[in-house]
MARPA-834052 format. One record per residue: residue number from 1; residue in one letter; chain; z, y, x of N, C-alpha, C in turn. Coordinates in steps of 0.001 Angstrom, whole numbers. Layout:
<atoms>
ATOM / seq / type / mol / n_pz / n_py / n_px / ca_pz / ca_py / ca_px / c_pz / c_py / c_px
ATOM / NUM / a / A / Z / Y / X / Z / Y / X / Z / Y / X
...
</atoms>
This chain:
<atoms>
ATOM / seq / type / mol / n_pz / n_py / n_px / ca_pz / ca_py / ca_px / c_pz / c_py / c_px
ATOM / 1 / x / A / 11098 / 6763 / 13255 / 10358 / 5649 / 13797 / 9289 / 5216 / 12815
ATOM / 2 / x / A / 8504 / 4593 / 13294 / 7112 / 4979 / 12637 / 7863 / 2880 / 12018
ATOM / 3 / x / A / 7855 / 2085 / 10705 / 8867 / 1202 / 10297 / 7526 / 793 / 9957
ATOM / 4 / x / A / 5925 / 866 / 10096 / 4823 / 157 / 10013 / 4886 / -796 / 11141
ATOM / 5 / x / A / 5651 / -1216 / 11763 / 5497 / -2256 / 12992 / 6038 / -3783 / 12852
ATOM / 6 / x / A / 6915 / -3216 / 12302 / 7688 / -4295 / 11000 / 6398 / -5799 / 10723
ATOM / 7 / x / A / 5569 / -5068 / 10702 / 4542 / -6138 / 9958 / 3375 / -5989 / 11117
ATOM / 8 / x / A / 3310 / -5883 / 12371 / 2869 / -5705 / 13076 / 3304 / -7436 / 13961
ATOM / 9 / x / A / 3165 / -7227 / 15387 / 4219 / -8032 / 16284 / 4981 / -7510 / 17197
ATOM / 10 / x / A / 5360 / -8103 / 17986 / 6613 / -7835 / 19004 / 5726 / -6963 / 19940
ATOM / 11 / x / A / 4096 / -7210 / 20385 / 3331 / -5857 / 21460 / 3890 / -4623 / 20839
ATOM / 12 / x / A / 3652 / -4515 / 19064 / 3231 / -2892 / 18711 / 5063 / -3018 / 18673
ATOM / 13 / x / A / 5666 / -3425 / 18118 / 7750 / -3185 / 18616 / 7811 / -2678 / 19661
ATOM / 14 / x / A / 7228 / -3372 / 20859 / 7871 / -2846 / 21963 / 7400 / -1304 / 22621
ATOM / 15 / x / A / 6037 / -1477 / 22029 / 5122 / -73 / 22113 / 6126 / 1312 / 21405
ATOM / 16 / x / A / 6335 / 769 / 20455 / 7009 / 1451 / 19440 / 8487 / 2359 / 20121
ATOM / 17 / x / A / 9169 / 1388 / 20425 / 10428 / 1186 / 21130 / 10551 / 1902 / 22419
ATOM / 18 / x / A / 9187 / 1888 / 23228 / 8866 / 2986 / 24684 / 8826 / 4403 / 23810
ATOM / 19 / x / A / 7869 / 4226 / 23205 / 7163 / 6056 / 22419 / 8539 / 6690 / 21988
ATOM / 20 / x / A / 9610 / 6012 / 21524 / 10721 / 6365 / 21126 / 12107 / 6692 / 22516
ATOM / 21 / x / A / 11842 / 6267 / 23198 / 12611 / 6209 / 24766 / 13135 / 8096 / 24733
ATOM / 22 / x / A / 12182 / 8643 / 24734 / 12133 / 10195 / 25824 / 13142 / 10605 / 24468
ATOM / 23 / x / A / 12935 / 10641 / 22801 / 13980 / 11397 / 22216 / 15324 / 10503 / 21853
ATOM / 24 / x / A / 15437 / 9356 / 22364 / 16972 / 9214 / 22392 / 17374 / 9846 / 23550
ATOM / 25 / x / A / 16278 / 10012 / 24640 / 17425 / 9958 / 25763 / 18219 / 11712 / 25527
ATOM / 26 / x / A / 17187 / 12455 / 24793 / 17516 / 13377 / 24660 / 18681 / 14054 / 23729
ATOM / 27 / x / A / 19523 / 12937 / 23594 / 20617 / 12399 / 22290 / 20039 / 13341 / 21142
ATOM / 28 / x / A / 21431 / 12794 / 20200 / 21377 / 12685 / 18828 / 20520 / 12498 / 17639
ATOM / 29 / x / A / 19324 / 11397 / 18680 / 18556 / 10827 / 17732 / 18853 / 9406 / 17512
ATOM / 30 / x / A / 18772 / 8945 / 16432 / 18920 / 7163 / 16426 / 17621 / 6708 / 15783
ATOM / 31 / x / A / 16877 / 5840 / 16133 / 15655 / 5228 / 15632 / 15839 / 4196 / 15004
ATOM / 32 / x / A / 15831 / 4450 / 13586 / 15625 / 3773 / 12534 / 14821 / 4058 / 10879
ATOM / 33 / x / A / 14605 / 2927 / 10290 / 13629 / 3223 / 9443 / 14860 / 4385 / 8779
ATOM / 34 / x / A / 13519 / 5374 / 7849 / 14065 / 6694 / 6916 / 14467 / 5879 / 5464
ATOM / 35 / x / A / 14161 / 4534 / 5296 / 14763 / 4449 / 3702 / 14005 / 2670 / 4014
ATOM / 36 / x / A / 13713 / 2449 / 2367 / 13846 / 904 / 2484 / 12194 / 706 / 3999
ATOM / 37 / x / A / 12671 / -862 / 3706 / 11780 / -1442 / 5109 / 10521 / -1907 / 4145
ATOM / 38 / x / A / 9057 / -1801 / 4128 / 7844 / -2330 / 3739 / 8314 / -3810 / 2945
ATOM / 39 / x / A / 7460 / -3922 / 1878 / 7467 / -5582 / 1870 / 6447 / -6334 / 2380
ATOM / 40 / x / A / 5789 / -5752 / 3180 / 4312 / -6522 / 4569 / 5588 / -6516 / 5881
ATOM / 41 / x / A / 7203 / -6266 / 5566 / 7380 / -6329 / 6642 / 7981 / -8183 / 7090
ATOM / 42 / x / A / 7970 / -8710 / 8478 / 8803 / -9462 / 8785 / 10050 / -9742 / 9247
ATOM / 43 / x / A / 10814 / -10304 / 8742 / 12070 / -10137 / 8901 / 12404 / -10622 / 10325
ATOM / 44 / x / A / 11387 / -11323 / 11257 / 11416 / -11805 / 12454 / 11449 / -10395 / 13199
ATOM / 45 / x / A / 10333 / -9707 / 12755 / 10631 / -8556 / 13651 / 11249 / -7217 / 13543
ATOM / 46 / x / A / 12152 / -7383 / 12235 / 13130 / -7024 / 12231 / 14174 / -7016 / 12853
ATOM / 47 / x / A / 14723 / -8110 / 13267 / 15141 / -8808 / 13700 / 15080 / -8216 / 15380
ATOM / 48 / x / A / 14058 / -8804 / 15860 / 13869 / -8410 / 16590 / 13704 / -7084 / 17500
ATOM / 49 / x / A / 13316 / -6529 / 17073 / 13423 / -4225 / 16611 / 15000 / -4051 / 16898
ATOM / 50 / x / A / 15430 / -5122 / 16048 / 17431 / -4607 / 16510 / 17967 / -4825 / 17797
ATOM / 51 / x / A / 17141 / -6204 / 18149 / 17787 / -6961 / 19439 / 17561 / -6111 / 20553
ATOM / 52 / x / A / 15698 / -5448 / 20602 / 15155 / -4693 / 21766 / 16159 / -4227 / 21275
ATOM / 53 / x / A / 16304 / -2662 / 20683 / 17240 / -1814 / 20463 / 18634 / -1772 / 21080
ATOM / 54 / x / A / 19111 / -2893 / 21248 / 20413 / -2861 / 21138 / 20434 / -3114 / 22974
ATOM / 55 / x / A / 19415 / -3949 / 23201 / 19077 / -4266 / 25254 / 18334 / -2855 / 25514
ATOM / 56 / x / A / 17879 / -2578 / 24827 / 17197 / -852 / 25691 / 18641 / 143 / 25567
ATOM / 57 / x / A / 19170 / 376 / 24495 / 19585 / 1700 / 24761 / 21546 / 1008 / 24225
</atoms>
């Protein structure tokens, strides 16, 4: 997952969160950041990134 959105808002999350749709459905992928999270990131939409996450899939 591209973890530049972080510091973005909730449009480019949810953008983010579709582009990512087609390879979970295709299992054994999980979308999450590869190592630590930015420090431009917000922890709101962090936060938030989990919540979609957790109501989409």
């Amino acid at each position: 997952m591209d973890k530049r959105v972080f510091s973005k808002d909730y449009v480019a999350i949810d953008a983010e969160i579709e582009r990512l749709k087609p390879l979970v459905d295709l299992g054994g992928y999980l979308p999450c950041p590869d190592h630590r999270i930015a420090p431009d990131a917000k922890w709101e939409n962090v936060q938030y990134y989990c919540e979609q996450m957790h109501k989409t899939f």
